[in-house]
Gaussian input, Z-matrix of N, CA and C with variables (Angstrom, degrees):
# hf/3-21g

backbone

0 1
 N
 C     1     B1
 C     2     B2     1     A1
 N     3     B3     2     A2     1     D1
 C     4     B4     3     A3     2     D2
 C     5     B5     4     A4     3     D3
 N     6     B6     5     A5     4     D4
 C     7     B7     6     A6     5     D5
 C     8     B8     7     A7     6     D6
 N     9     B9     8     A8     7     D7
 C    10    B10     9     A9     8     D8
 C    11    B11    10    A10     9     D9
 N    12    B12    11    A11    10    D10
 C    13    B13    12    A12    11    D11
 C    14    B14    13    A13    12    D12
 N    15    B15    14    A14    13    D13
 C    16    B16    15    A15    14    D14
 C    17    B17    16    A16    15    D15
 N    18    B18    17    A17    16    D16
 C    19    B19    18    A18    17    D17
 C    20    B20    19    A19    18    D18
 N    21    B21    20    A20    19    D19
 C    22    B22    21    A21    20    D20
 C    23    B23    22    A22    21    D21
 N    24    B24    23    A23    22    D22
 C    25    B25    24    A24    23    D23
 C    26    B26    25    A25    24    D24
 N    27    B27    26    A26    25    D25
 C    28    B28    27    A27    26    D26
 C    29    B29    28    A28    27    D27
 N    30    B30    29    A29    28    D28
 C    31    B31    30    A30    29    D29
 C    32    B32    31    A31    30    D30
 N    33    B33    32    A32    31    D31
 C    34    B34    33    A33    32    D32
 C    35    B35    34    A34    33    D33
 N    36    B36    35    A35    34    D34
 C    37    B37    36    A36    35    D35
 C    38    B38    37    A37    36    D36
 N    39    B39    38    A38    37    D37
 C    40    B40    39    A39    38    D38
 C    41    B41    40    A40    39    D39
 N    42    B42    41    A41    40    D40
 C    43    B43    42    A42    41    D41
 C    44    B44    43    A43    42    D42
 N    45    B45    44    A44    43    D43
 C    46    B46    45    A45    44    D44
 C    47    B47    46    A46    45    D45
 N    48    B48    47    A47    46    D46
 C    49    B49    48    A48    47    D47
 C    50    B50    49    A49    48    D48
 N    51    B51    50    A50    49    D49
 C    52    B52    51    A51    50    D50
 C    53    B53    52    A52    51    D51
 N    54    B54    53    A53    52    D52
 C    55    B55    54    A54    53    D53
 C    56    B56    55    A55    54    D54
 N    57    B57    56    A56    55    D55
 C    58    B58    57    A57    56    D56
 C    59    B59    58    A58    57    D57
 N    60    B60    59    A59    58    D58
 C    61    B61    60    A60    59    D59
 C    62    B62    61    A61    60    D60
 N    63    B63    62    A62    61    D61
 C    64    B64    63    A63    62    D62
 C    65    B65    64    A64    63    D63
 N    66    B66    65    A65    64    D64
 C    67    B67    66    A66    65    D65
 C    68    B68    67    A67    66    D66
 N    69    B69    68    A68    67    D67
 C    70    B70    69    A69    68    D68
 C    71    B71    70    A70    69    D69
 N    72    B72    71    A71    70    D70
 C    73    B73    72    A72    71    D71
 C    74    B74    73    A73    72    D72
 N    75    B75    74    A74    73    D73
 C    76    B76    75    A75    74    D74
 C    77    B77    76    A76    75    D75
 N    78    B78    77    A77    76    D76
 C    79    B79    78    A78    77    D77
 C    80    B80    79    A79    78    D78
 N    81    B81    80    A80    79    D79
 C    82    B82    81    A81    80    D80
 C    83    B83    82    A82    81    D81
 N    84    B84    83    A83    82    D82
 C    85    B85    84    A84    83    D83
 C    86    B86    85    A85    84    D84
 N    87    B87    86    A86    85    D85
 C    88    B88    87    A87    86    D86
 C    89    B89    88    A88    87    D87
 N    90    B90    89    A89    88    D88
 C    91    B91    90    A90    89    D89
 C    92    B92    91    A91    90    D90
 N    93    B93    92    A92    91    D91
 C    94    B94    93    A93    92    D92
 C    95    B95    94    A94    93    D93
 N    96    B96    95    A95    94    D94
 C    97    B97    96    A96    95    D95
 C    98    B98    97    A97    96    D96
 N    99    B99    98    A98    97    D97
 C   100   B100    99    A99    98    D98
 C   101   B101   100   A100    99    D99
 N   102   B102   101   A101   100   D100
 C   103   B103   102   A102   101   D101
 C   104   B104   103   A103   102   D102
 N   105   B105   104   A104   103   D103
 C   106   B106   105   A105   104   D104
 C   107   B107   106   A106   105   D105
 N   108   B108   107   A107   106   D106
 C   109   B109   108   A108   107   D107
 C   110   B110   109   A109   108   D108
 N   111   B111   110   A110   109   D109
 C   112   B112   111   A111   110   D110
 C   113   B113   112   A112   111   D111
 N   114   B114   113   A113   112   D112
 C   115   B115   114   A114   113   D113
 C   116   B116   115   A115   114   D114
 N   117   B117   116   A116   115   D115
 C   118   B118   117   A117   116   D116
 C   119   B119   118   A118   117   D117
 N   120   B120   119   A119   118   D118
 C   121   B121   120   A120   119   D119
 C   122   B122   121   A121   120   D120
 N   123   B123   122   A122   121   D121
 C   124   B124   123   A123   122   D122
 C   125   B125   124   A124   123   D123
 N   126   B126   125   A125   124   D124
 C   127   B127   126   A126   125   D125
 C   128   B128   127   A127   126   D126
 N   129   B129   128   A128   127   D127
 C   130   B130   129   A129   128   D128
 C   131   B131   130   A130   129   D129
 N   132   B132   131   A131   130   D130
 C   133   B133   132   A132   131   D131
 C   134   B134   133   A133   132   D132
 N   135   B135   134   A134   133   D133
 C   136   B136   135   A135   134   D134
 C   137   B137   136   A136   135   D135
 N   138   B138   137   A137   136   D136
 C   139   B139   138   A138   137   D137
 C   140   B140   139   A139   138   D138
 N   141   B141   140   A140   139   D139
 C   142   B142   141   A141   140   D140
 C   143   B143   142   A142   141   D141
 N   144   B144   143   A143   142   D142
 C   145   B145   144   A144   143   D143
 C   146   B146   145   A145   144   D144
 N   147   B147   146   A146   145   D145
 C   148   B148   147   A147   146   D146
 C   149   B149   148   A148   147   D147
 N   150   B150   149   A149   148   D148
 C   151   B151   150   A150   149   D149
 C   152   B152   151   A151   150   D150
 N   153   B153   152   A152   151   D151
 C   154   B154   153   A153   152   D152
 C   155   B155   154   A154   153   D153
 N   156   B156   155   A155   154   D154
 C   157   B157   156   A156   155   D155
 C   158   B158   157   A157   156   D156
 N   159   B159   158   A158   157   D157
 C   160   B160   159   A159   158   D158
 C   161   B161   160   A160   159   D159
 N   162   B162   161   A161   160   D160
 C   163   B163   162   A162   161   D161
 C   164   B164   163   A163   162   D162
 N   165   B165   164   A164   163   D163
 C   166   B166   165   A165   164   D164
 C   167   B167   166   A166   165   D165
 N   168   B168   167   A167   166   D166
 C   169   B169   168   A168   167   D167
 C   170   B170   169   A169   168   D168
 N   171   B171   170   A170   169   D169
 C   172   B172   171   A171   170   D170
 C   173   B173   172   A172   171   D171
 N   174   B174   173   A173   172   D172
 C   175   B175   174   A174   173   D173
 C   176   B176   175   A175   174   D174
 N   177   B177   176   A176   175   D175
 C   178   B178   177   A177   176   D176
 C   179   B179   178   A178   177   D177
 N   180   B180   179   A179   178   D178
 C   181   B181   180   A180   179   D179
 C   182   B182   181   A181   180   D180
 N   183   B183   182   A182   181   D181
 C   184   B184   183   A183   182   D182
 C   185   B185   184   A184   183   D183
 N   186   B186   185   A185   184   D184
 C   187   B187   186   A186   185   D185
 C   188   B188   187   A187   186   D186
 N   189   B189   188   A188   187   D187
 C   190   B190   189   A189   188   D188
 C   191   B191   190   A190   189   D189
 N   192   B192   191   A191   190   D190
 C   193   B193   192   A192   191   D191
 C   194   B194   193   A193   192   D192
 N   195   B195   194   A194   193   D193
 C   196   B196   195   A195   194   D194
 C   197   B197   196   A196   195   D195
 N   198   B198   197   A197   196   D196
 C   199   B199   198   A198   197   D197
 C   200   B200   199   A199   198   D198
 N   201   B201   200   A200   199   D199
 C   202   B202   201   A201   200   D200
 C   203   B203   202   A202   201   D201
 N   204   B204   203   A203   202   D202
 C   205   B205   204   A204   203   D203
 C   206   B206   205   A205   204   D204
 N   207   B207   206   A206   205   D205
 C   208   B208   207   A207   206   D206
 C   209   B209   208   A208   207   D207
 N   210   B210   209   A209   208   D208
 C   211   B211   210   A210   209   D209
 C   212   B212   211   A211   210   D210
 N   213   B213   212   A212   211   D211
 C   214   B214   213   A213   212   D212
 C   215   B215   214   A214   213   D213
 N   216   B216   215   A215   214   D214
 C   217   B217   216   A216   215   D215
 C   218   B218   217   A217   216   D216
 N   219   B219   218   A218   217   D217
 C   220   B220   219   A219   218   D218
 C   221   B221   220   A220   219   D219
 N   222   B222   221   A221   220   D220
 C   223   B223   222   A222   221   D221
 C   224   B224   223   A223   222   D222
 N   225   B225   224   A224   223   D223
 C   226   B226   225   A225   224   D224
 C   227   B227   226   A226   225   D225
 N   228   B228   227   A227   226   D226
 C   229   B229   228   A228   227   D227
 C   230   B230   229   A229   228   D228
 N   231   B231   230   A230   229   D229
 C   232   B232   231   A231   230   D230
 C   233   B233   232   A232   231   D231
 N   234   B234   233   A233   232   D232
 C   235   B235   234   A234   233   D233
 C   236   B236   235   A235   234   D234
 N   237   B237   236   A236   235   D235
 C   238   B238   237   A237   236   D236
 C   239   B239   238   A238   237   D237
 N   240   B240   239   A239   238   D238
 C   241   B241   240   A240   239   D239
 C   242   B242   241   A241   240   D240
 N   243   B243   242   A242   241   D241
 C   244   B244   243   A243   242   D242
 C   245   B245   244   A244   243   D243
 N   246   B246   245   A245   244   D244
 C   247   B247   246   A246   245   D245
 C   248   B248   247   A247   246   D246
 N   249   B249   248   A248   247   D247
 C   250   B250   249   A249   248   D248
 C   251   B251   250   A250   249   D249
 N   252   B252   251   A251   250   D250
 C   253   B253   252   A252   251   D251
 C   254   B254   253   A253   252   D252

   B1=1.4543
   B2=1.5255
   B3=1.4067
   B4=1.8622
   B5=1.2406
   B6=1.7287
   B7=1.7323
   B8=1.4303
   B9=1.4110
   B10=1.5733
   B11=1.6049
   B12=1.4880
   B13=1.6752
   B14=1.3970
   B15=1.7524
   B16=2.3035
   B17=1.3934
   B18=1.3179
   B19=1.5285
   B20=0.8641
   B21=1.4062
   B22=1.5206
   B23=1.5321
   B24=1.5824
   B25=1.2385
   B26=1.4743
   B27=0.7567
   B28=1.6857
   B29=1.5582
   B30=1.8795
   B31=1.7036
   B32=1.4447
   B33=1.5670
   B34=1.4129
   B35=1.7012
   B36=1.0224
   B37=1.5832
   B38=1.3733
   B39=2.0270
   B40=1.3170
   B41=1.5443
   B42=1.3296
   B43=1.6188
   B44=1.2691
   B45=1.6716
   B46=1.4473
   B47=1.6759
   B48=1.6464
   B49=1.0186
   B50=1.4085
   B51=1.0068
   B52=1.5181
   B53=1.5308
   B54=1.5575
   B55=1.5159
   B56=2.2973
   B57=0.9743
   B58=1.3537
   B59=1.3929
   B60=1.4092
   B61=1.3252
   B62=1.5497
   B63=1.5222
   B64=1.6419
   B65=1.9951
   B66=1.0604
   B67=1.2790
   B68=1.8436
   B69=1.2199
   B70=1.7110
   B71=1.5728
   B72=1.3809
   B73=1.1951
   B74=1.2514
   B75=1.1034
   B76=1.5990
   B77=1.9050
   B78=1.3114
   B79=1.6336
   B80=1.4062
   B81=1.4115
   B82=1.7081
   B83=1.4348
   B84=1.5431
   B85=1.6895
   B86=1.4529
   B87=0.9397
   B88=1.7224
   B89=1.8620
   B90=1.6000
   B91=1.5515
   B92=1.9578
   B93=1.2474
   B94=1.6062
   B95=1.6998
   B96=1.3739
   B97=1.2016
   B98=1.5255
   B99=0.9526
   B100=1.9022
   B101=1.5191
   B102=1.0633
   B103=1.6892
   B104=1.9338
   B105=0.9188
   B106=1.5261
   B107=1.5112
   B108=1.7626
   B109=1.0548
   B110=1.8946
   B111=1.4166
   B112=1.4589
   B113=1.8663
   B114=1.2535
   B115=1.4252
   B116=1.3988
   B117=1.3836
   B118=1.7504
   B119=1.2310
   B120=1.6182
   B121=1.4842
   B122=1.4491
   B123=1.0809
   B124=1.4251
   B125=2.1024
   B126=1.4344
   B127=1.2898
   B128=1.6473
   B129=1.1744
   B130=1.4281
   B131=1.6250
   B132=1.1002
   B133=1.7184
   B134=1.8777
   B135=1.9295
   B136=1.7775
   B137=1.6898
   B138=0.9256
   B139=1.7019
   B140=1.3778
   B141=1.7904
   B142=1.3481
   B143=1.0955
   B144=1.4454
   B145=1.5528
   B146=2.2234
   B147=0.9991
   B148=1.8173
   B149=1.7357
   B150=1.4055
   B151=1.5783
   B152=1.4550
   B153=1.5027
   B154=1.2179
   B155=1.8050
   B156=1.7295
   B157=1.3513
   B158=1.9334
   B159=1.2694
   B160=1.6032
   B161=1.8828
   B162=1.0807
   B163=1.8715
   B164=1.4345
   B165=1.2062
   B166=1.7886
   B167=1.9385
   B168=1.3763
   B169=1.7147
   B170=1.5475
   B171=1.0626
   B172=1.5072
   B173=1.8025
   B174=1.5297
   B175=1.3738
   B176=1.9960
   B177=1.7113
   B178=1.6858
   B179=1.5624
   B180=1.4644
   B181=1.3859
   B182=1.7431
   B183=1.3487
   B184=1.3490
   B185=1.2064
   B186=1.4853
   B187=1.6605
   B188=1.6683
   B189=1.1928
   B190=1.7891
   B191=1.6199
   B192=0.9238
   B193=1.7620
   B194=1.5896
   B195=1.4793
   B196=1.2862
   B197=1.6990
   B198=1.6976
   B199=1.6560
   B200=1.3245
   B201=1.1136
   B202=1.1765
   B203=1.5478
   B204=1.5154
   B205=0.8638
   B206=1.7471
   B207=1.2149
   B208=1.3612
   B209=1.8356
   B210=1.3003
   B211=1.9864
   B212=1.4313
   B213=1.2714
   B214=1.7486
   B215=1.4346
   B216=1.3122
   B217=1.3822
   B218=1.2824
   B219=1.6608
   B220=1.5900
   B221=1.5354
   B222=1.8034
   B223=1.6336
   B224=1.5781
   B225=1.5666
   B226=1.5300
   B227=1.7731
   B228=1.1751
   B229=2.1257
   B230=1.6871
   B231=1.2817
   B232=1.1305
   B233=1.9849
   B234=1.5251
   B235=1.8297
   B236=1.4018
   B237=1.1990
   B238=1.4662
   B239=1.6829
   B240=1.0999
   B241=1.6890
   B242=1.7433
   B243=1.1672
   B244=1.2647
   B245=1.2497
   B246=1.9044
   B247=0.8801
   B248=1.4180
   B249=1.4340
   B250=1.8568
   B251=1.3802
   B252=1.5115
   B253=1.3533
   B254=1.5655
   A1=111.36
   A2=104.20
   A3=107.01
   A4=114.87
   A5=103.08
   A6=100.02
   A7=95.89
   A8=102.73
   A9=110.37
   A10=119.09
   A11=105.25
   A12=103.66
   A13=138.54
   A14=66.04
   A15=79.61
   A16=98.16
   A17=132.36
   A18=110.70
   A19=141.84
   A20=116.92
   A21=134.87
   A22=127.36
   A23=106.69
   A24=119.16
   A25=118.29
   A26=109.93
   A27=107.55
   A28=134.26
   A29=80.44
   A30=87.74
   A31=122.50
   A32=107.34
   A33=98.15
   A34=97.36
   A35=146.49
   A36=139.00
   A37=115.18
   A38=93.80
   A39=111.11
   A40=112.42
   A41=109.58
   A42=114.28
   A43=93.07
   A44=124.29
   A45=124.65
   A46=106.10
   A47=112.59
   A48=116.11
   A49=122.16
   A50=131.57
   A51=157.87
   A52=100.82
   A53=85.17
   A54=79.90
   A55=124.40
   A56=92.92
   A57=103.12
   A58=113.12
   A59=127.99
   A60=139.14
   A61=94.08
   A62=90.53
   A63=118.97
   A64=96.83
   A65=120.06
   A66=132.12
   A67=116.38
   A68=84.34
   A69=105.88
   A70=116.05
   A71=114.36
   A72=156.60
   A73=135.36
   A74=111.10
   A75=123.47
   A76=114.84
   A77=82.85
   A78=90.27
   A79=97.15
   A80=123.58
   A81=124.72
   A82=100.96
   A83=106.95
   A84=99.53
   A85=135.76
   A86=122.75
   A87=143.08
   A88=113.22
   A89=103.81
   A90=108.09
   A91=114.05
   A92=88.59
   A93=104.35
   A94=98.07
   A95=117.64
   A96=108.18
   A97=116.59
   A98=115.47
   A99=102.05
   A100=101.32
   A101=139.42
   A102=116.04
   A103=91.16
   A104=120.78
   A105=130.61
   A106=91.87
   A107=121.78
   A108=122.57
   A109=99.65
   A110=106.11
   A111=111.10
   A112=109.37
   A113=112.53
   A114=119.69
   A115=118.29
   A116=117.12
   A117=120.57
   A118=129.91
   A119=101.40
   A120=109.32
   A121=113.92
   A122=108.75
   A123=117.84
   A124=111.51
   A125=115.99
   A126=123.46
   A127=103.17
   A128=111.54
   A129=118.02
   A130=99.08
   A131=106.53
   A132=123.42
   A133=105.65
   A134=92.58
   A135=89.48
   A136=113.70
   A137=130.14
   A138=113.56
   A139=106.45
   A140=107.99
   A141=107.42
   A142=123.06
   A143=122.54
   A144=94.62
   A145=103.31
   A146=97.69
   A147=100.27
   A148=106.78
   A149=91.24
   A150=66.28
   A151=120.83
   A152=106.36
   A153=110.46
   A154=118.28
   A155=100.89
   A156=86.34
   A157=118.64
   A158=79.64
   A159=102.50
   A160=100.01
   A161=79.93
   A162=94.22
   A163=104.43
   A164=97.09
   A165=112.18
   A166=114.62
   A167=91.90
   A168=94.66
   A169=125.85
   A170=80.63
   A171=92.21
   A172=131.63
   A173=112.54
   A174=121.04
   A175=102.02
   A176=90.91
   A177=88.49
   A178=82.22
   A179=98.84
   A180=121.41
   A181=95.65
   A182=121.33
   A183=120.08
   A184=148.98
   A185=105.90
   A186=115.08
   A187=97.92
   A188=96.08
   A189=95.54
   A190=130.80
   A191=101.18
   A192=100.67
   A193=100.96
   A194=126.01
   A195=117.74
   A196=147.67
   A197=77.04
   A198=97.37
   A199=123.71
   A200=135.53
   A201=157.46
   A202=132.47
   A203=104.59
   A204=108.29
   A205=109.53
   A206=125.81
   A207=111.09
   A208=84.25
   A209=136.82
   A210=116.39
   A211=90.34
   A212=133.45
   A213=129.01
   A214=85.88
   A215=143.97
   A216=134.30
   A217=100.83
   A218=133.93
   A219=109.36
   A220=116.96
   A221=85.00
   A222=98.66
   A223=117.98
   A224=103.42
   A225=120.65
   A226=113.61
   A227=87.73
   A228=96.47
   A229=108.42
   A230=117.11
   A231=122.94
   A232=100.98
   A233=98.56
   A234=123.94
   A235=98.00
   A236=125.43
   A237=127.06
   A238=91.05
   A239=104.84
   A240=109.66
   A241=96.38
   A242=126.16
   A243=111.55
   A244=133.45
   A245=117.43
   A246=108.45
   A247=149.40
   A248=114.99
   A249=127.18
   A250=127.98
   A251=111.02
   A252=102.53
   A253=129.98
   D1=-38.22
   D2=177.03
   D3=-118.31
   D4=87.56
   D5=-173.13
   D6=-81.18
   D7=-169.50
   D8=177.57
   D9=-63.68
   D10=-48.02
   D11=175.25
   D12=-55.05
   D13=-29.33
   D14=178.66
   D15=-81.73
   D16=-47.86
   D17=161.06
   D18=-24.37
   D19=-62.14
   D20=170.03
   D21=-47.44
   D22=-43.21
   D23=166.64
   D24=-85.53
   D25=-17.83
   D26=166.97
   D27=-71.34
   D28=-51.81
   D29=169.23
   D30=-65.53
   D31=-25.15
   D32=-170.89
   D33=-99.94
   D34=1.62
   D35=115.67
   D36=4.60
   D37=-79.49
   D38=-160.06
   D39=-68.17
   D40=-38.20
   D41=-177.40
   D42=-49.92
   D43=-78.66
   D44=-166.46
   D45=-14.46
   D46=-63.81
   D47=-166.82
   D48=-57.06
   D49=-41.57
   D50=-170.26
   D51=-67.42
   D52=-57.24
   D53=177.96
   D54=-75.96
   D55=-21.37
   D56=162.92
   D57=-61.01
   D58=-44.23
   D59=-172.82
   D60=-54.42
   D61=-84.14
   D62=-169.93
   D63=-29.45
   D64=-52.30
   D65=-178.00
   D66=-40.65
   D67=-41.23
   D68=-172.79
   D69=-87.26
   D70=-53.31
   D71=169.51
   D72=-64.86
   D73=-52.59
   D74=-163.23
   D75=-98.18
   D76=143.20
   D77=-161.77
   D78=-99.69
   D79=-44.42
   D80=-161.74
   D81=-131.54
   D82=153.03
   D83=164.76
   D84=-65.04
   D85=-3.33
   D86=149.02
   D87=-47.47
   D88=-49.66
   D89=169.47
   D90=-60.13
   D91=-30.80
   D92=-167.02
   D93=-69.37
   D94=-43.72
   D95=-177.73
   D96=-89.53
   D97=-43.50
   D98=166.58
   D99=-58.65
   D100=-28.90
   D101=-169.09
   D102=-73.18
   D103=-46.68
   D104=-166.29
   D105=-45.39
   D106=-70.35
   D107=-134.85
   D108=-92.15
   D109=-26.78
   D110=154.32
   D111=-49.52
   D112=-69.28
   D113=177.74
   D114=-31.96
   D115=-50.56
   D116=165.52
   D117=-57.73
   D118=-40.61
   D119=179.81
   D120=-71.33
   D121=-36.01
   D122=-170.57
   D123=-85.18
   D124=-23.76
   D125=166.33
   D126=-64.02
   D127=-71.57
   D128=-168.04
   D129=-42.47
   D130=-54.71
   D131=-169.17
   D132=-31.10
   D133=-77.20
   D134=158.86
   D135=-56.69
   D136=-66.37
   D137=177.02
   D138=0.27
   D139=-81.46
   D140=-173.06
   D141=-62.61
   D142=-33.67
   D143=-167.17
   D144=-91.67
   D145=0.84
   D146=152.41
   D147=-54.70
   D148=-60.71
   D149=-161.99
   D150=-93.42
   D151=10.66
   D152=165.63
   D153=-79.27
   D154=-21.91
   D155=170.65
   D156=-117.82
   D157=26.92
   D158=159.38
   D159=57.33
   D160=58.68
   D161=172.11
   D162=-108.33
   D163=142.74
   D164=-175.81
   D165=-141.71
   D166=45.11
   D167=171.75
   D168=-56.24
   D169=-108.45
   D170=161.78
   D171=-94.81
   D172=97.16
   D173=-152.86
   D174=-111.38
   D175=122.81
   D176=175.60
   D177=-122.59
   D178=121.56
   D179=170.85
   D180=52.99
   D181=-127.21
   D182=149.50
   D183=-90.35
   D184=32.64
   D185=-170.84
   D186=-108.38
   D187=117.22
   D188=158.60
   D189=-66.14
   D190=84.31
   D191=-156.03
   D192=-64.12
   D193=-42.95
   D194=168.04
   D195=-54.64
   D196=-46.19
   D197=155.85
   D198=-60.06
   D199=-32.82
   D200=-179.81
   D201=-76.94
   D202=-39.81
   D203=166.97
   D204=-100.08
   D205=3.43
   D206=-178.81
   D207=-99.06
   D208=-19.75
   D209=172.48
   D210=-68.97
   D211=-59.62
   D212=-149.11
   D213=-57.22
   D214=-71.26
   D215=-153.58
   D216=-72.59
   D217=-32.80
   D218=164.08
   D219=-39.68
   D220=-57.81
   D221=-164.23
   D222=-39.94
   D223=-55.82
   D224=174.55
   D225=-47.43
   D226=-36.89
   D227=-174.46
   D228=-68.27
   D229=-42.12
   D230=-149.99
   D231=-95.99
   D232=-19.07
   D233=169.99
   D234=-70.20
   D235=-37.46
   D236=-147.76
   D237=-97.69
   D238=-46.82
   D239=-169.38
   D240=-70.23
   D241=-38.15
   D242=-177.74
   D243=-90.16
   D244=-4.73
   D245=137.65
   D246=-113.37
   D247=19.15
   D248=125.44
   D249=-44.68
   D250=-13.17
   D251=172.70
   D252=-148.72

């Protein structure tokens, strides 16, 4: 399910994102690394359950880039909201 490429392309997905966040968002390099490691957890997260529910939107090679990026930006939203509050 997690060959090397889909790794590769995923994580660096998620960085983009993280790092876009952190960009907008982020005050210290401490923000930079929970948005990152939220961002992975939460890409892979949709990854899997894409292909667990056998969705095929938008497909690069085997990365669900949509699926994927709509958990990382949950993931990131719901990181962000909890620690603002």
């Amino acid at each position: 399910m997690f060959a090397a490429p889909l790794f590769i392309m995923g994580s660096t997905v998620a960085t983009i994102w993280a790092a876009l966040l952190d960009l907008v968002y982020g005050r210290r390099f401490s923000d930079l690394i929970l948005y990152w490691f939220v961002a992975l957890v939460g890409f892979f997260v949709g990854q899997a359950l894409a292909d667990i529910a056998g969705l095929r939107w938008l497909l690069l090679g085997q990365v669900h880039i949509v699926e994927g990026t709509v958990a990382c930006g949950a993931a990131m939203a719901l990181a962000r909201w909890l620690k603002s509050g």
